[in-house]
N, C-alpha and C positions, 0 to 999 in steps of 0.2 A: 579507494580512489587513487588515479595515479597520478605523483607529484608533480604538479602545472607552473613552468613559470611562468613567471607575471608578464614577461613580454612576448609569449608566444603566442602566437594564433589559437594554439587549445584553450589556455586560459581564458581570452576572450569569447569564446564561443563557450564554452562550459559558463562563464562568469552569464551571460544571455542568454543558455538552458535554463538558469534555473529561477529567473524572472518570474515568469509564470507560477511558480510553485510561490514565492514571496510574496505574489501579488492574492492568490488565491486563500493562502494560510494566515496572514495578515485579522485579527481580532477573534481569529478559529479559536476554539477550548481542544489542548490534546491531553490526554489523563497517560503518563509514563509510569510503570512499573517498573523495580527491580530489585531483587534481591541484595539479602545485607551480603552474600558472596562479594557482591561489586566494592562495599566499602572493606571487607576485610581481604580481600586481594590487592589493595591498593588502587584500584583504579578510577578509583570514584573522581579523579582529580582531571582526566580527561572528559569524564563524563560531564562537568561543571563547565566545562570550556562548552559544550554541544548546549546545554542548558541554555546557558546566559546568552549564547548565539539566539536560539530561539525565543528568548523571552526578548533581545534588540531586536528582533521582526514582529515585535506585535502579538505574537502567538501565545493564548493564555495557558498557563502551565498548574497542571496539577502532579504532581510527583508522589508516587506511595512507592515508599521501603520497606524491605523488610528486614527479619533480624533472627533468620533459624541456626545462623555458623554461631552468631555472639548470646543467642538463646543457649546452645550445647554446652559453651565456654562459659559460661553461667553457671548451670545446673553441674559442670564435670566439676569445676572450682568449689561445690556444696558438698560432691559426692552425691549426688541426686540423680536419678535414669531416667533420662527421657521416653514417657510412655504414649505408645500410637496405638491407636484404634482404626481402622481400615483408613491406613493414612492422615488420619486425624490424630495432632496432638492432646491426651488427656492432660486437664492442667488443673492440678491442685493445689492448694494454696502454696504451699511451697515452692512447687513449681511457677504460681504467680508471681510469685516476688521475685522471679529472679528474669521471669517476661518484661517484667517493667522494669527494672535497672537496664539490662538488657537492650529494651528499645530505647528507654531514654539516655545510655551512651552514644548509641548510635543513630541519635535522632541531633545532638548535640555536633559528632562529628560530620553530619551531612552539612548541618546550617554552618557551622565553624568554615566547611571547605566552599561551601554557595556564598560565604560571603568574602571571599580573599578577591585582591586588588590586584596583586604582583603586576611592577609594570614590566615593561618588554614579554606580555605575557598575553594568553586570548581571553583571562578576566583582568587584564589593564581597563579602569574607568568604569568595572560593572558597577552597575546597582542593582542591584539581586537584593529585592525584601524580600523576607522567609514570611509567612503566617501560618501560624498554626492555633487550633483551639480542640475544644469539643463539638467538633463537627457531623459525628458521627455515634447515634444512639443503637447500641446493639442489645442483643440479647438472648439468653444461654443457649445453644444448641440443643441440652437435654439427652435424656437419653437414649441411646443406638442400641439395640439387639442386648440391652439388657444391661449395658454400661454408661453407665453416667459420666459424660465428660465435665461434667463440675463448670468452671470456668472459661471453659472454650465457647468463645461465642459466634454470632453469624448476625451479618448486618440488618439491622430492620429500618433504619431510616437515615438518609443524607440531608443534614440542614442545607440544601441549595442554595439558600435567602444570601443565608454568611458566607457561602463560598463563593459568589458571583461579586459579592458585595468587597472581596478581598482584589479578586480578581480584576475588578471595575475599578482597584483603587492603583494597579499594577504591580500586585504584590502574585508570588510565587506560590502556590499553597503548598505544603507537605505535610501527609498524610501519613501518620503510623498506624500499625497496624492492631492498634485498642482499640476497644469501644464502650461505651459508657451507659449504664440502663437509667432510667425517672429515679430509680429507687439508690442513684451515689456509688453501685457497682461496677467493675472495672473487668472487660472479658477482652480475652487473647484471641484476636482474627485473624484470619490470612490473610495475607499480603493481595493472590489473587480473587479474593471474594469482595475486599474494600478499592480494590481498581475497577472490577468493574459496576458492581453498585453505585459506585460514583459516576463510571461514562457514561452509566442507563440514566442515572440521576441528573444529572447537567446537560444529557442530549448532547455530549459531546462529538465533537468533529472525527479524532484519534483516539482509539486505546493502541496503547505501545504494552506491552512485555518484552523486557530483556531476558532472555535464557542464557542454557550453557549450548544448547544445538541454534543451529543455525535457520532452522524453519521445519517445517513441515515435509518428510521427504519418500518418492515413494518406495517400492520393493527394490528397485535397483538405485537407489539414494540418490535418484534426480529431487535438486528441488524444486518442491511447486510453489511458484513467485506470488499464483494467487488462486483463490478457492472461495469458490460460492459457498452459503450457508448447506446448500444439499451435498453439495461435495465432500465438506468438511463433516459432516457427517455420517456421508456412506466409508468417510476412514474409519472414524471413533467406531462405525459398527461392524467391520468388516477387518481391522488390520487389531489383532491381538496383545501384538507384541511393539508398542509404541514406545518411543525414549519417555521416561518419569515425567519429562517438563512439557512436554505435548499431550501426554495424557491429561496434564494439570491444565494447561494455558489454552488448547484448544478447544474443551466445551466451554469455559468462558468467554475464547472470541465468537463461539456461537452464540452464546447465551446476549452478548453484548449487540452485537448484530441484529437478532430477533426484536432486543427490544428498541433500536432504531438507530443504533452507534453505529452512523457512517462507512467505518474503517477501521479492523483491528489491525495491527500487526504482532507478527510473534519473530524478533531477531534475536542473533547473535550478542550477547553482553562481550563476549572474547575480543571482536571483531572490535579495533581504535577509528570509530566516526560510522558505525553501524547506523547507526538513528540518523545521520544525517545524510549519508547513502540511499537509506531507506526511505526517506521522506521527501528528496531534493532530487531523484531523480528517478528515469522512467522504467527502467529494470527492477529497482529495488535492490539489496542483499538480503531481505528474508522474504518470509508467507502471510501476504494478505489479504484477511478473511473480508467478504461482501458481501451482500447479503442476495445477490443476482451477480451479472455479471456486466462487468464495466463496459463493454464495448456494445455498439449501437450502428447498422448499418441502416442510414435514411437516405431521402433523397436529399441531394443537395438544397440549398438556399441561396440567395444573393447573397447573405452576413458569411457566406462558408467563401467568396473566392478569394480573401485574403488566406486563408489555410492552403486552399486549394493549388496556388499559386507557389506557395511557398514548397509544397511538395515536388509541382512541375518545374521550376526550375534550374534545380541542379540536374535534372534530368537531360532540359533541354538544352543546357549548356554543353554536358558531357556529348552532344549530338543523340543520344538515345529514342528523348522526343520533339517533335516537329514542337517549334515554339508559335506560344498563342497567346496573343495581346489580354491584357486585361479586359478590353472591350468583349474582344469576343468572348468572353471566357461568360463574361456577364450576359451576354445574349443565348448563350448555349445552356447557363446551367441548367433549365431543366434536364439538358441530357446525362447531367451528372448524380451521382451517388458517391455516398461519405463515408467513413469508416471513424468512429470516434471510439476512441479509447480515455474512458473518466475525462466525458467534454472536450476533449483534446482531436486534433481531426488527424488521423494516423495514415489515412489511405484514403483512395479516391479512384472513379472509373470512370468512363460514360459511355454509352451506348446510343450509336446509330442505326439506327432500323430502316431496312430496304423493303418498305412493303411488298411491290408489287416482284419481288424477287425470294420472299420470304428469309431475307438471310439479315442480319443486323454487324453491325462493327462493335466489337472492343475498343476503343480506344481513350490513354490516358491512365493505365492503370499505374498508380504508383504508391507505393509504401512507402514510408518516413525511415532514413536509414535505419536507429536504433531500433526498428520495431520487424525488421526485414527474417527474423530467425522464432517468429511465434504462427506463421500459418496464415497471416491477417492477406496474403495476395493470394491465395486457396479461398479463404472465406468469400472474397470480394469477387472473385472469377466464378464462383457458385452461384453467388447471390446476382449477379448480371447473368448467366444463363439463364437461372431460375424466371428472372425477370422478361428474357429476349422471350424465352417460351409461352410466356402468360399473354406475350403480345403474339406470338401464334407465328413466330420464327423458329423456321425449318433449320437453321444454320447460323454460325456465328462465327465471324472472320477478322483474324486481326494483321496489321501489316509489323512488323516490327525488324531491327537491325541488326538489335546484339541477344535476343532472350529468348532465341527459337529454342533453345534445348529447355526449356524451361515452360513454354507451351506443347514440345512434342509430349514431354513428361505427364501431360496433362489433356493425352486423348488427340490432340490437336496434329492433322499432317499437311505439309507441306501442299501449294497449291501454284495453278502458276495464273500471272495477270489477268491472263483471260479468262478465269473463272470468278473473276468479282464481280460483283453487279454493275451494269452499264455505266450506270451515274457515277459509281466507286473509280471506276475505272477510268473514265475521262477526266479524274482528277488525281490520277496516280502520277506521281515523280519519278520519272527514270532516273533520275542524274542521283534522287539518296540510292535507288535501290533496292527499298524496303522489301524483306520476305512477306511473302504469303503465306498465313496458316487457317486452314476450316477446323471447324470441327462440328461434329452432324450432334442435334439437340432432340435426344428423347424422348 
């Protein structure tokens, strides 16, 4: 995010972006992953400033670490070799004790930094209570293809009661990556199997994973900002040769998704204010998995002309579009259509229909700047054709000033006054100007 002063116009308007997202996130549960990477590269100390930010908005937090760099540095300090079984660490007793020294260093050095004060600093005044318990009953994985991982276990239940019950009280939960069976035994989890069992378990709003890649990317390293559950899938089954931590992080924001977690994300741990990039604003910096896809084109509503408006105005100031009162906006919406991206109203059209001419008008189409480079005025120009033609319109004509290369691109050719419909016609403006463009419907 790039550096805002406080007295400039960006500021302000960025500080008013992200309203919406405060107002929305406000008593939401987000379950944050990341690896003990993050504590032993030092960064963990930015990452408490983003924290304690989101635990001042209300936003309940559950945080799972992990500890495979301070596990290795355990076990090399024994002389001990870390043993994997198809990516699964074998953990034998030996190997346990030094899982639990291990995690509880670095379970110590999380809460130690969640809880600093420094003033002139962005945890100046926190109060960040830590809680932690046995919140989490697992139990042994068993044996794979004929090896017994002894100690290595896999979640079988989230006390919820106690984690809602911490949460309710505004305490922070942290989650390590043990688990505990009925019978006093102590099994070595993954990091991502106890984050998301948890977001399935609390019906949470967020799963976050921090990585070392940046998201989800395709054959030529675009990255995809966001991915339906099928999408996310046709990768896992079709792309071979995935980075480690997408292999690992993406069937679990499937897995999370399916069973009704909201919204996963998979960003950047590298990346200083990634998580709050990602969550505060409308691009993202990484890959968010959903379980359908966020956007929704309906017909408008009376509750949509304050969005509606908001999109038409910079418009019509720029002189682009012809300006229209609130009144009439409200009188006309049935001839409008919405474009919502997650509740949010990104775009917007309307359509005039010239029955006895069979041709219909475009007009009004406009996209939300930030959202002007994903397709959404492609979408919105389909779905009003689609539409003009089910009403049994031969033709579909827009008048506009500056965006002719932008409808010729799109089938549409130049037309002159006298070929609009009568009624169009007697109330066309000489003095804007405006081109004419048809384009013949299908």
């Amino acid at each position: 995010m790039p550096k805002i002063l406080r007295s400039s116009p960006d500021f302000v308007a960025w500080f008013r972006s992200v309203a919406p997202y405060i107002n929305a996130f406000r008593g939401k549960t987000f379950v944050i992953a990341f690896g003990g990477e993050v504590v032993a590269d030092g960064k963990f100390v930015e990452l408490t400033h983003d924290f304690n930010l989101l635990a001042a908005l209300g936003i309940r937090l559950v945080l799972v670490h992990g500890a495979r760099p301070q596990i290795e540095q355990h076990l090399s300090k024994n002389d001990l070799a870390g043993t994997y079984h198809q990516g699964i660490r074998l953990t034998d007793a030996e190997t346990m004790q030094c899982v639990k020294e291990a995690v509880g260093r670095t379970r110590l050095e999380i809460e130690a930094l969640l809880s600093m004060g420094l003033a002139n600093s962005p945890m100046a005044n926190a109060d960040i209570r830590v809680a932690g318990g046995n919140f989490i009953t697992a139990q042994p994985i068993g044996v794979i293809n004929g090896i017994d991982l002894q100690h290595t276990g896999t979640v079988r239940k989230i006390d919820v009661a106690a984690l809602r019950d911490r949460m309710e009280f505004g305490e922070v939960v942290l989650l390590s990556p043990l688990g505990y069976s009925p019978t006093g035994e102590v099994f070595n989890l993954t990091l991502e199997d106890v984050a998301t069992a948890t977001a399935i378990a609390l019906d949470a709003d967020k799963l976050v994973f921090m990585m070392d890649t940046d998201g989800v990317q395709d054959k030529k390293g675009k990255l995809a900002k966001e991915l339906t559950i099928i999408q996310a899938q046709d990768i896992l089954s079709k792309q071979s040769k995935l980075p480690d931590d997408i292999a690992m992080f993406l069937p679990c924001a499937v897995r999370a998704c399916e069973a009704g977690v909201a919204r996963t994300h998979l960003i950047s741990r590298h990346t200083d204010g990634a998580l709050l990039q990602e969550l505060f604003s409308d691009d993202g910096i990484g890959t968010m998995v959903v379980e359908s896809t966020l956007n929704t084109l309906r017909a408008a509503t009376i509750e949509d002309v304050g969005g509606i408006i908001q999109l038409l105005r910079p418009l019509e100031e720029d002189g682009i579009l012809v300006r229209r009162s609130r009144e009439l906006l409200e009188r006309e919406i049935a001839r409008f259509e919405v474009l919502e991206h997650d509740h949010r109203i990104v775009g917007c059209a309307a359509l005039y229909p010239f029955p006895n001419e069979a041709s219909a008008e475009l007009a009004c189409l406009a996209v939300d700047a930030q959202c002007r480079d994903r397709g959404y005025g492609e979408a919105i120009l389909n779905h009003m054709s689609s539409l003009a033609k089910s009403q049994k319109m031969k033709k579909l004509f827009v008048l506009t000033t500056r965006t002719a290369h932008w409808f010729v691109e799109r089938e549409f050719k130049e037309a002159d006054v006298d070929q609009l419909p009568k009624e169009k016609k007697a109330l066309y403006n000489y003095q804007r100007r405006s081109k004419v463009f048809v384009k013949n419907l299908k």
